[in-house]
N, C-alpha and C positions, 0 to 999 in steps of 0.2 A: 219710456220717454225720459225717465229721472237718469238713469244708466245712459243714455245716448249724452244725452247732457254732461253728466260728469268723463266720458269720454273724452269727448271736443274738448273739457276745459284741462283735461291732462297735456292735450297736443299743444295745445294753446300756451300752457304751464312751459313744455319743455322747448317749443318753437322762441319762447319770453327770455330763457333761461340761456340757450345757446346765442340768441342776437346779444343781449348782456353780456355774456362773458367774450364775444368777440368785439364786441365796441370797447372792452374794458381793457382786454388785453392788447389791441392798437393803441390807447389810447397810453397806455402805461409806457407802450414803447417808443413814442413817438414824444415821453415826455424825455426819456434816454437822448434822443434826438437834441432838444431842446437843453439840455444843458443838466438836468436833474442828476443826480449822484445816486440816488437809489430811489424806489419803485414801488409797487404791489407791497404796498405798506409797511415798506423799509425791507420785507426779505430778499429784492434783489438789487445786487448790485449795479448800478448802469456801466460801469468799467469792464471788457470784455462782454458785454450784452450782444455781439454781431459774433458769433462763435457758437460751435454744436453747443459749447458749454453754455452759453447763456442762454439756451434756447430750453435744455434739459432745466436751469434753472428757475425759467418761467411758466415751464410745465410745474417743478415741485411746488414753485408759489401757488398755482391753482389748484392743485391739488393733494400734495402732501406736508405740511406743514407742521413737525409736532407738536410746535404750540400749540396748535390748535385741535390737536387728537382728542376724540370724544369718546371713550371706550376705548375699545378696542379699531376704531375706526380714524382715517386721518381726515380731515378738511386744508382745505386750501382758501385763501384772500377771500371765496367769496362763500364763503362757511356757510351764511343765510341759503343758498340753494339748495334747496332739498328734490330729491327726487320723485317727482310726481306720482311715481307709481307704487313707489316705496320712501316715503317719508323719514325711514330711520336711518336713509344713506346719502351724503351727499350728492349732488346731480352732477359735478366734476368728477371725474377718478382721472389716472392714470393710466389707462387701457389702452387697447389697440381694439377695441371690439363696440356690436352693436348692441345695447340696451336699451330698450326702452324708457325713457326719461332721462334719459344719460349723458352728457357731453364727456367722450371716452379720449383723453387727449394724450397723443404719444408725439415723439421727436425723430423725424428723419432728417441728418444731418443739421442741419441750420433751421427745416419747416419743422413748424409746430404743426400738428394734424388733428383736425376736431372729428372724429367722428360720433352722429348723431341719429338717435331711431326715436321718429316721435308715436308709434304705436306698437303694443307686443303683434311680433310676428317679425317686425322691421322687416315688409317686403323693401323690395327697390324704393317705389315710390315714396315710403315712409323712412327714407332715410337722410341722412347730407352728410357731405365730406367737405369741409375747408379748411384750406391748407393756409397760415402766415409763415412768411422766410423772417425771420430775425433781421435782416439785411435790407429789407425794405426800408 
């Protein structure tokens, strides 16, 4: 029962973790919109923000930042996310892949691309993919 329990609340941890980081990341950009000069806690610029380039750079804000390197590990804007599964890793990276606890977030052309596995094994069902265009 204890184990079933801490299960669900991994999902639940990582299901918390990627609606955050995509309500934070519209929101960042949509502040771009609005007139703001810079972003994601001054690391980006809003000038050029609708470009591959601003899109690669709102990937690094979330997830490689070297201010914010811990170790030998890098964090990104939302540093506090840890990975449910593994605690000693951020839950952002820069990846193109599925992890368990993980918002794995890479850049094709102008789309930012979240991919996300909220249980080990990451079948289908335990997956998500969303995509934000910079251009939006």
């Amino acid at each position: 029962m204890y184990n079933g329990y801490i299960a669900t609340a991994k999902v639940n941890a990582t299901k918390t973790i990627l609606s955050q980081t995509i309500e934070y990341t519209k929101a960042e950009l949509i502040k771009c919109e609005l007139g703001a000069t810079k972003v994601m806690d001054n690391y980006i610029t809003c000038a050029g923000i609708k470009s591959h380039r601003g899109a690669f750079n709102t990937m690094v804000a979330l997830t490689n930042v070297r201010a914010l390197r811990q170790g030998k590990i890098d964090f990104g804007v939302l540093k506090d996310s840890k990975n449910p599964y593994d605690t000693t890793l951020p839950a952002l990276r820069s990846r193109d892949a599925f992890v368990p606890g993980q918002v794995s977030i890479s850049v094709r052309g102008v789309v930012l691309q979240f991919k996300t596995c909220f249980k080990p094994g990451c079948a289908a069902a335990d997956r998500s993919e969303i995509y934000i265009s910079v251009l939006d």
